[in-house]
N, C-alpha and C positions, 0 to 999 in steps of 0.2 A: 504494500500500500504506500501510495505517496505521502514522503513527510509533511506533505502543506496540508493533507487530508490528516491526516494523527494530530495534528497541532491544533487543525478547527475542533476536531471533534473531543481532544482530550482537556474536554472544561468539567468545572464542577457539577455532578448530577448525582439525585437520591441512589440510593445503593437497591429500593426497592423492593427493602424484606417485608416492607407493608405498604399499605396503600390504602389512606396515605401515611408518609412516612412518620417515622413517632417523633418528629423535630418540629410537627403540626399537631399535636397531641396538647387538649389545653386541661383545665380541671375538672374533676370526677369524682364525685360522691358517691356514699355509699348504696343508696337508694339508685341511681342509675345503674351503678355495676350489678345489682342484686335482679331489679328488670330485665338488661342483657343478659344475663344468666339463666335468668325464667325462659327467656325466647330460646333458649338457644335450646332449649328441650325439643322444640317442635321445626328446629331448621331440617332439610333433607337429608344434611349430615349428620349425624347421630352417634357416629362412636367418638369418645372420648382420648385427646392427647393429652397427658400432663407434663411438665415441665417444672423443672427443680431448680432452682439458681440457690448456686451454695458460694457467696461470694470470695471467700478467705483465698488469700494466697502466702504462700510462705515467702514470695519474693515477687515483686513486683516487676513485670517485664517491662523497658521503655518504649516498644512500640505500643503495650497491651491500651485499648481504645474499648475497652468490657467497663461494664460495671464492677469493677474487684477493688477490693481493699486488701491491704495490710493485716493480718494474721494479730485477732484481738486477743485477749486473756482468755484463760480456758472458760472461768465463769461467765463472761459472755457468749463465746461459743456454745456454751451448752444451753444458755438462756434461749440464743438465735434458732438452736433447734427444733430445743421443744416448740417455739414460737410457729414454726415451719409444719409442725405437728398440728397445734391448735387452728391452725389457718385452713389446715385440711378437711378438720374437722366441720370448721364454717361454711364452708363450700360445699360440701356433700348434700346433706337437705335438700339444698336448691336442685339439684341434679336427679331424673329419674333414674329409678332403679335397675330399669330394663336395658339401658346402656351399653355398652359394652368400649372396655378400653382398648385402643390400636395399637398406640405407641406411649412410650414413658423416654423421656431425655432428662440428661443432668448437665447441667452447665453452671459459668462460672463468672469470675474466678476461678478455681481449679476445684473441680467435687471432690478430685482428689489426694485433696489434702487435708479431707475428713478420713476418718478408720474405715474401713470396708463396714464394718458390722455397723457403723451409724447410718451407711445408705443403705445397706439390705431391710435396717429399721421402714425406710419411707416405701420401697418395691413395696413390701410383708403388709404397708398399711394402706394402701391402693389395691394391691390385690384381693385383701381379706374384704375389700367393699363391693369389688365390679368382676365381672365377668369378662377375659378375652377374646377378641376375634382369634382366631387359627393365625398361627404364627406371630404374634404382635410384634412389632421393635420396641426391645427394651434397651437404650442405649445413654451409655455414658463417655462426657469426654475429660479423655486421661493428661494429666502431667507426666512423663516416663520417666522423670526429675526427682519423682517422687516415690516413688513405688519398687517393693523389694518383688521377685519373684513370689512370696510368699502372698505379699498383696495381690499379686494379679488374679494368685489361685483364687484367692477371696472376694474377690470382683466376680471369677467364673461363679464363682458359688451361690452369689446374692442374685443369680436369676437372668445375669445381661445377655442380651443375641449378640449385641454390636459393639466395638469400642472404638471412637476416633483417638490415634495416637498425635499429640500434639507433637512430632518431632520439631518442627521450622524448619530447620536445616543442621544438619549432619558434623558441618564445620563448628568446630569449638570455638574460635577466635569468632566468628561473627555470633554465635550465642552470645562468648561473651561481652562481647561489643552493647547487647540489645539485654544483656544481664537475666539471661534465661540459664537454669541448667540444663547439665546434659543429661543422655539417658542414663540412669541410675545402671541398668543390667542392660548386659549384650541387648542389641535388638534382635536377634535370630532368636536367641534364647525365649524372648518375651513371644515371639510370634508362634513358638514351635507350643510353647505352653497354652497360649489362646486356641492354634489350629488345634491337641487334642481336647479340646473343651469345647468346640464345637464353634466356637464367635466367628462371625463374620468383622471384620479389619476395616477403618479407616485407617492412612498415615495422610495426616493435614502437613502442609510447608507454608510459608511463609514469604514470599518476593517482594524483592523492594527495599531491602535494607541493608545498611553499609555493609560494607564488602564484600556484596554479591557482585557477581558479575555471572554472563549466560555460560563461561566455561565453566566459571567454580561449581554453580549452580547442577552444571547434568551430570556432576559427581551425585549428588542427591536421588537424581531418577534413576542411574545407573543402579544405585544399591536396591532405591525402592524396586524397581521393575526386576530386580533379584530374589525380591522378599513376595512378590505377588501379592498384594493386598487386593481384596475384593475392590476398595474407591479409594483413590488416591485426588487430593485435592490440595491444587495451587492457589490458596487462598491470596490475592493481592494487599498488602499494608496500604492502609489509609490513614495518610499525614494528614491528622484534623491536631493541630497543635494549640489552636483558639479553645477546642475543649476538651484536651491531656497533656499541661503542660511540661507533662515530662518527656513527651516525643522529642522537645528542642534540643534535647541529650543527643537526639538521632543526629538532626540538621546540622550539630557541630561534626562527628563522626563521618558525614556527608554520604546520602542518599546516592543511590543510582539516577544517574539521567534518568528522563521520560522516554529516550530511545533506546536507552541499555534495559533499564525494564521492561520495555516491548519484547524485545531480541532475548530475555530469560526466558519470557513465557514461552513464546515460537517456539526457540529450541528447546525447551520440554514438553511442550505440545506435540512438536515433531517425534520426537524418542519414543513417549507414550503409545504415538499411533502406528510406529513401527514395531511397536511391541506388543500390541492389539487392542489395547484400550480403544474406548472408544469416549472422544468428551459429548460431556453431558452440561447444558447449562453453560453461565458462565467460566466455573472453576473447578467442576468436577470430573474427573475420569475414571470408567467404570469398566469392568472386566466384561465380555456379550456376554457371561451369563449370570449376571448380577443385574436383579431385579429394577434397577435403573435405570438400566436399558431397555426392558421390556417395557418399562413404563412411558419411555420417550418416544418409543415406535408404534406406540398405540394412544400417542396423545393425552395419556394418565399420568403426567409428571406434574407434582404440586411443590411447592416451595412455603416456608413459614421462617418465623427467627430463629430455627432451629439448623435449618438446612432444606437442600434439595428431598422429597420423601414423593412415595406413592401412592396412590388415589387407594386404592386396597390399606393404608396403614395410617395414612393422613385421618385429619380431623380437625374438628375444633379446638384449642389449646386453652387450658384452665393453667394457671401460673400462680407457681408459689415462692415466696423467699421476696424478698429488696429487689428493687427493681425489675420484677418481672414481669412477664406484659402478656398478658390472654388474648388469644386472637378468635373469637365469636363473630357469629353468624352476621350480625349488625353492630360487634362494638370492639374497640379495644378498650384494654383498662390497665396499666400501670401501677404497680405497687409503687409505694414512698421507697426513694433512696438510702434514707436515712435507718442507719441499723435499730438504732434507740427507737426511736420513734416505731420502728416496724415491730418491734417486740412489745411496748407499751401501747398501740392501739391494738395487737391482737390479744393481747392479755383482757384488753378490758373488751374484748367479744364484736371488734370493730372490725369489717374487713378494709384490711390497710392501704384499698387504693387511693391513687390522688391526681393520678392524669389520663387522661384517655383520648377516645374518640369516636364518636355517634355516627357510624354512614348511611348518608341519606341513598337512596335507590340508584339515582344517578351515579354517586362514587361508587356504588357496590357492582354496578356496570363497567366503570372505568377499573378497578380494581382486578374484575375477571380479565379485560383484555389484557392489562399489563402483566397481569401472573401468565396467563397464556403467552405473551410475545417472551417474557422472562426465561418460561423452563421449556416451551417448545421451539421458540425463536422463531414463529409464527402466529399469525391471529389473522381470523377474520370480523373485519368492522363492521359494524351497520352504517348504512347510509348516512345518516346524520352526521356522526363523530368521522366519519370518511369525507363528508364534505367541507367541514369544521376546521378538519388538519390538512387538506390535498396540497394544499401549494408548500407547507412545510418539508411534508412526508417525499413529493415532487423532487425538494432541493437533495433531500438526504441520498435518493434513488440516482440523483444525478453522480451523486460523489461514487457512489458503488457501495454504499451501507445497505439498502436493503433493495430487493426487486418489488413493485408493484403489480398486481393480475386483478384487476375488479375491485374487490373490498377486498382480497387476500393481500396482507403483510408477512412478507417474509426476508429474513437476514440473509444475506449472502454470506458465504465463507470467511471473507477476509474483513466484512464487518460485524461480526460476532460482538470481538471486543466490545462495539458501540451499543451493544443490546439496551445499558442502560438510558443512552443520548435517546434513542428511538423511542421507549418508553416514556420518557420526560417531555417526547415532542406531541404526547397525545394525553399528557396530564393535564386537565384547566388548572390546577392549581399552581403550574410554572410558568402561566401566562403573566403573574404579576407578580413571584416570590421573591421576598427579600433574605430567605432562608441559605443557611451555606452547608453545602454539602460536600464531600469529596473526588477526587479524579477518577477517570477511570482506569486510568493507565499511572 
């Protein structure tokens, strides 16, 4: 692609894990959350996803842009739990009993850098209420920083299908550059103990941070595409330094161009697919027979704050812990921030959210197209929103980002990267935003 076309297109745009995105998320009471909670009995989608965010981290990474904190004293930790327990408890009432749950995620902060036995706690108290669909994803994502062999067995234990391993990158000097450790035990070791336990593997990377470059970098997919993980994903760093200001720790160590970061991803893009992967979405890459793939070729590929997931496991997201966010049928809702705070309004039987978002019929339209252009890299428009956007969508078609056929939108190859430009060119709400969001590249 021509560098005068990467230059136009690599502006700030929503990353599009929601819609809209939670940077438009204003305040939310308890009585509103409690309504969208009631609706969400009778939406057409009916199995249940929950979501755990366990903030704590023993070391704070300077690229990390999560909701995490710094590693409290034990007696808050244990206060934050039970906290995360009683929250659970709040919630359930609201929810029919007939339900049945799909998938279970943990995230963070790091989950784990709670004890195995404190998350087998949260599985043990979700399952003992709902009933699963045939095969659910129960998944958790891993620190390997943190975890002895003996840990993982105990992660197998407490129930999980799936484990994303957060390696970044393989290079010690660029961990420690970005103040991440490295993996605690061999990674062969780790993998060979998951593959007799039955889990299916993510290894998550990281691109974009000092002293990467596209060679040093296919040292990382050489070893992955060694290790055969079911998805492997090249997650892109996003420099939002206006709000993590310990990223500027990075900017002095100094970032890869916006052409060398191009040139990392290509050439692991390229190895992957000589190696059989096939990408999915923006950042993922999936083995053909890992169910990600079935889900792309049949148009059942969904995406949530969790990740890329499939229409079979997907669902509505109930959220628990500090800043967690439910994604429901007609609402988001936001837990508080703040730890204190999230512990003393669940204590006194308050559900702790405090930001959200109500979509009206129209965004809940705009929303499906953008999720459809997101994880199929196609959509077709209705006339309306097709006449609305033609002369934009027009200019984009010119440059070689997507081909136009009727109302059908679809991404060309080599404008993939842009999925998310293309997306923002068919949002009303980036007709007038003063919102800042991150690169794509």
């Amino acid at each position: 692609m021509k560098q005068s076309v990467i230059e136009k297109y690599n502006v700030p745009v929503p990353r599009y894990t929601s819609y809209p995105p939670a940077n438009y998320f204003r305040e939310m009471g308890e009585e509103e959350l409690v309504n969208a909670i009631r609706q969400s009995n009778a939406a057409n989608d009916r199995n249940l996803s929950f979501y755990f965010h366990l903030p704590f981290c023993r070391h704070l990474c300077h690229y990390c842009a999560c909701n995490s904190y710094a590693m409290r004293s034990t007696e808050v930790v244990d206060n934050y739990l039970k906290a995360v327990h009683q929250e659970i408890d709040l919630v359930f009432p609201l929810l029919e009993k007939d339900r049945k749950v799909s998938q279970i995620h943990f995230g963070g902060g790091s989950p784990t850098a709670m004890r195995p036995a404190v998350i087998k706690e949260f599985n043990d108290h979700i399952l003992s209420n709902f009933q699963t669909i045939e095969r659910p994803e129960i998944a958790i994502e891993c620190h390997p920083g943190y975890l002895s062999l003996a840990d993982w067995q105990a992660l197998v234990d407490a129930g999980f299908t799936r484990m994303s391993i957060g390696i970044q990158d393989f290079d010690e000097q660029v961990l420690h550059t970005v103040n991440r450790r490295p993996t605690q035990e061999p990674i062969e070791d780790i993998f060979a103990l998951l593959r007799n336990g039955g889990i299916k593997i993510n290894l998550d990377f990281l691109y974009g941070l000092p002293g990467q470059t596209a060679e040093k970098f296919a040292y990382n997919i050489e070893r992955a595409i060694a290790l055969q993980p079911e998805r492997l994903v090249l997650f892109s760093y996003a420099h939002v330094p206006w709000l993590k200001k310990q990223q500027l720790i990075l900017e002095k160590a100094g970032l890869p161009t916006p052409e060398e970061k191009e040139r990392i991803f290509t050439t692991a893009e390229q190895m992957l697919t000589d190696a059989g992967y096939v990408r999915i979405g923006m950042d993922h890459f999936v083995r053909p027979d890992d169910e990600l793939y079935q889900a792309v070729t049949t148009k059942q590929l969904h995406r949530n704050f969790q990740g890329y997931c499939t229409r079979r496991t997907t669902a509505q997201v109930y959220a628990f812990g500090v800043t967690g966010i439910s994604q429901l049928e007609t609402a988001y809702a936001q837990n508080t921030k703040d730890i204190d705070e999230y512990i003393s309004m669940v204590n006194n039987g308050v559900l702790p959210v405090k930001k959200g978002y109500t979509l009206t019929a129209e965004e809940q339209k705009t929303r499906d197209f953008i999720e459809q252009l997101m994880c199929n890299y196609h959509v077709t428009l209705d006339e309306d929103t097709l006449e609305r956007y033609r002369t934009k969508l027009l200019h984009i078609e010119a440059d070689g980002i997507i081909s136009l056929n009727g109302q059908s939108v679809a991404m060309t190859t080599e404008g993939m990267p842009f999925v998310r430009n293309v997306a923002a060119a068919i949002d009303p709400l980036m007709e007038h935003t003063t919102k800042s969001f991150s690169k794509p590249i």
